[in-house]
C-alpha positions in Angstrom: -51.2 31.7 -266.9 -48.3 32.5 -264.8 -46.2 30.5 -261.9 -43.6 30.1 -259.5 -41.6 29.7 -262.4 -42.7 32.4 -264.8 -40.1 35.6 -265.5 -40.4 38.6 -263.4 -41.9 40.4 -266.5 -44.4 37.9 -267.7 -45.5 37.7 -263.3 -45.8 41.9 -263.3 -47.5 42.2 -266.7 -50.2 39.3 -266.2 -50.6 39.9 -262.5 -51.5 43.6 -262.6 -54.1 43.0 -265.5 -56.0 41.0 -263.6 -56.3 42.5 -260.3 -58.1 45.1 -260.5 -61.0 42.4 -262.0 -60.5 40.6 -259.5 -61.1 43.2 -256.8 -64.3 43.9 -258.7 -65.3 40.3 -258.3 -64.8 40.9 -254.8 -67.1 44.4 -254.8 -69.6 42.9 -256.5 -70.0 39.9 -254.3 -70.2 42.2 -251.2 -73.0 44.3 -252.2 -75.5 41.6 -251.3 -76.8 42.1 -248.2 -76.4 39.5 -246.7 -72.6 38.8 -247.0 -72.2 42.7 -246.2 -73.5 42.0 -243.1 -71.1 39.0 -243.0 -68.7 41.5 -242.5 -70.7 43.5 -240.1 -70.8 40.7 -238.2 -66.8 40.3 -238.4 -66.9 43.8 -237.2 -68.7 43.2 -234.4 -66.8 39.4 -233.1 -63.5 41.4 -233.3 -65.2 43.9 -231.2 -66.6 41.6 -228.8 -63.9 39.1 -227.9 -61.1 41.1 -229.0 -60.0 38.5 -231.7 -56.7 39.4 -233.8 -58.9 39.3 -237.3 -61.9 38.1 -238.9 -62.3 36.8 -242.1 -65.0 37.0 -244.6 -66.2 33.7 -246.8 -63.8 33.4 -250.0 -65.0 34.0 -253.5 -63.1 32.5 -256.4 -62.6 34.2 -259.3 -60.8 32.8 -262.7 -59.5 35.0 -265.2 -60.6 34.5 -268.5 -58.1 35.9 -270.5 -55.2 34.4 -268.3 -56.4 31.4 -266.9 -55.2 32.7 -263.6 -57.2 31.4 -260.4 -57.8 34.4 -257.7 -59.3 34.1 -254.3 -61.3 37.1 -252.6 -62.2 37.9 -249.4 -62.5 40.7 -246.7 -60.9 40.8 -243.1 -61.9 43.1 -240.3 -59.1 43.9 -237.5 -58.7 46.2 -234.8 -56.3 49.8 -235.8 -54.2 50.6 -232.8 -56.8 52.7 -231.2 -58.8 49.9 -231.4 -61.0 50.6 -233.8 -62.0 48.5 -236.7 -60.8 48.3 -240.4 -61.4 46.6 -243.3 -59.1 45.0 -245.3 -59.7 43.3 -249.2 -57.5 40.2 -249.8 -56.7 39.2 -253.4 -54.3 36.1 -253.9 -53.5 34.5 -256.9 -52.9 30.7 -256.2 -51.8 27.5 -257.7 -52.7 24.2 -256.4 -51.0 20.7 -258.1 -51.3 17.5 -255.7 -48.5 18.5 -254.3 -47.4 21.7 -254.3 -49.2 25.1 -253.7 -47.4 28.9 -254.8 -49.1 32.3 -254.1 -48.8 35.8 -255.5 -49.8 38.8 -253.0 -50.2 42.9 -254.2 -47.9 45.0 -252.3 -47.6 48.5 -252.0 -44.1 50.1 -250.7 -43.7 53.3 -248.8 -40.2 54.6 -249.6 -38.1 57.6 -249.3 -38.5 60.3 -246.6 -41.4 62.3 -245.9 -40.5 64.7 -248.5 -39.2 61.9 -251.2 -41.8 60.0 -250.7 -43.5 57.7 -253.3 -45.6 54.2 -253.5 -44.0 51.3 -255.4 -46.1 48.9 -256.6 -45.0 45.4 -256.2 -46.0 41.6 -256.4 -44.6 39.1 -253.9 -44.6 35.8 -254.9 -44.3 32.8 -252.1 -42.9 29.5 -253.7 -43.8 26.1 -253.4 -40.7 25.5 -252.1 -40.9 28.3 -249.3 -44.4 26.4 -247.9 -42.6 22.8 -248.4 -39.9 24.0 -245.7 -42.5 25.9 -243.3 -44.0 22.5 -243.4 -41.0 20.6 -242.3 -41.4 19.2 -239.2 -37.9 20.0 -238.4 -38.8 23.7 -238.9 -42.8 24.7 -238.3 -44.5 21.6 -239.1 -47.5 23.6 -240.6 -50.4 21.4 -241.8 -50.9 22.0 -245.5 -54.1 19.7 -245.7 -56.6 22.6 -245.8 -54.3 25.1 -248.6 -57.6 27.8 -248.3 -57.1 27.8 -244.4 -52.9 27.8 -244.7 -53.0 30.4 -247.3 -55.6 33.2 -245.3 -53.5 32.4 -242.0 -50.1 32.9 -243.9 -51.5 36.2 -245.4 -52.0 37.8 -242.1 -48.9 36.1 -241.1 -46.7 38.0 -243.1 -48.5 41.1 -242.9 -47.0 41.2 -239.8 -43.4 41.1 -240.9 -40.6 43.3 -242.2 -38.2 43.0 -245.2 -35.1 44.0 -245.7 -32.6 43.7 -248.8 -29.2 43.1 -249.2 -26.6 44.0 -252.2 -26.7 40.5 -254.7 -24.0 38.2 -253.5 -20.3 38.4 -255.7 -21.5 36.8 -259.0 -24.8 37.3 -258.7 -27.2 40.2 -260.3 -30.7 40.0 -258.2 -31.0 41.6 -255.3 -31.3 39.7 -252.2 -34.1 40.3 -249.5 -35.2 39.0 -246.2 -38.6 39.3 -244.6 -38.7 38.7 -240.3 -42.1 37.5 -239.1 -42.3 36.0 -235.8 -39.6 33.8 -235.0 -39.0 32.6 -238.6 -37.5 34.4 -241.7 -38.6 34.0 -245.2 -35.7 34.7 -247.9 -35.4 35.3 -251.8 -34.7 38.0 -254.2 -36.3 40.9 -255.5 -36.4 42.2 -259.2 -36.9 45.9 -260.6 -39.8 45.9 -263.4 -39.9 49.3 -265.1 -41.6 51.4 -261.9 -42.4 48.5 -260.1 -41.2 45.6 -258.4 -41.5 41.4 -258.3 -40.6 40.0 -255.1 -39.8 36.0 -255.1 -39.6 34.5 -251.6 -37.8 30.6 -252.2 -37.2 29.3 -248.6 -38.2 29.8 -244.8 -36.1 29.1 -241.5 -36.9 29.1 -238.1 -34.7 30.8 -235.7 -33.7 27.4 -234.5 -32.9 26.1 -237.6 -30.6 28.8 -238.5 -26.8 28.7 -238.2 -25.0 30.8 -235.6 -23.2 32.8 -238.4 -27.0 33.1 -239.8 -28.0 34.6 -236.9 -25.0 36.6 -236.3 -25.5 38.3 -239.6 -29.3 39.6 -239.4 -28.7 40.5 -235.5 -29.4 44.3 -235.8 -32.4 43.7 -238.2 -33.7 40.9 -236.1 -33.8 43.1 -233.2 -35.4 46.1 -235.1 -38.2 43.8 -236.5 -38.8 41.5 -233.5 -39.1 45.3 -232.1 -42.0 46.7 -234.6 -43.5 43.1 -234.6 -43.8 43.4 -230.7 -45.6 46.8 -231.6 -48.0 45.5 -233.5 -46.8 47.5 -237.0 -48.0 46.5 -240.4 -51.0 45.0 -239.1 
């Protein structure tokens, strides 16, 4: 079973094995009829009153090879010509009393339209990261209901752009930043053969930041807050 706290190689290797079974799990429990039409339905609220997303029920899923705890589920949302899509979510979680880490699939576009290639990667969002976004000095987020923090938080960041930075002098990893809407998320991000583990530690709010903070992501904050404003990534 891997955590927060597992090596970048042990989170890639055990992560990817158990994906695509989860995914299945997911399949599987949508070809009843009636939560397909569950999702039909989703279809049709976004449609109607022009909601941001719908989501599915959640199916749970546990490896049993692993040990590793998954939750499924499907969300419809409106494309920019305002047409609906579907989207399948697959999270691996950890709940203790008091803390709560998440691992997310990613896939990167990089390169140029001619260099261009998909990287593979897994981000990981620490207990840590969630104890600060529910600081009261910072968001405040209620964590009672983890199922309801974790789907929001999904979308959330789906909605947000990264950017790395070369490691720090004396350090090795890689450091990268991710804008959502007026907050930043922060970590480092670690090469794995082809692919890529992403570890997001801590979260700060615009207002929370210091003015040398802010002075130093001021062109990237205005290119994200731009795409944001767009509605990319969505």
């Amino acid at each position: 079973m891997i955590s927060q706290y597992s090596t970048p190689v042990d989170i890639d290797r055990e992560f990817w094995a158990d994906l695509d079974r989860a995914y299945y799990w997911l399949t599987k429990k949508h070809r009843a009829v009636s939560n397909r039409m569950k999702v039909y339905d989703g279809a049709w609220e976004v449609e109607r009153h022009r909601r941001e997303y719908f989501m599915s029920d959640v199916y749970y899923y546990t490896s049993p090879k692993t040990g590793n705890k998954w939750m499924t589920y499907m969300v419809s949302k409106l494309d920019e010509n305002g047409e609906v899509d579907f989207h399948s979510r697959c999270v691996l979680y950890s709940f203790t009393e008091r803390y709560m880490t998440i691992m997310i699939p990613l896939v990167v576009a990089e390169g140029d339209e001619e260099t261009e290639k998909d990287t593979k990667s897994v981000t990981v969002y620490t207990s840590h990261m969630f104890q600060r976004m529910a600081d009261p000095d910072r968001l405040g987020v209620d964590m009672s209901d983890r199922v309801k923090v974790i789907r929001n938080f999904v979308e959330f960041v789906a909605a947000g752009w990264s950017d790395t930075r070369p490691p720090r002098e004396g350090e090795h990893d890689t450091q990268i930043m991710m804008r959502t809407p007026g907050s930043w998320l922060r970590g480092h991000t670690f090469e794995v053969e082809d692919r890529r583990v992403t570890i997001y530690r801590t979260f700060y709010t615009d207002r929370s930041m210091t003015p040398r903070q802010l002075h130093d992501v001021k062109s990237f904050r205005k290119f994200a807050d731009e795409k944001i404003k767009q509605g990319y990534n969505k």
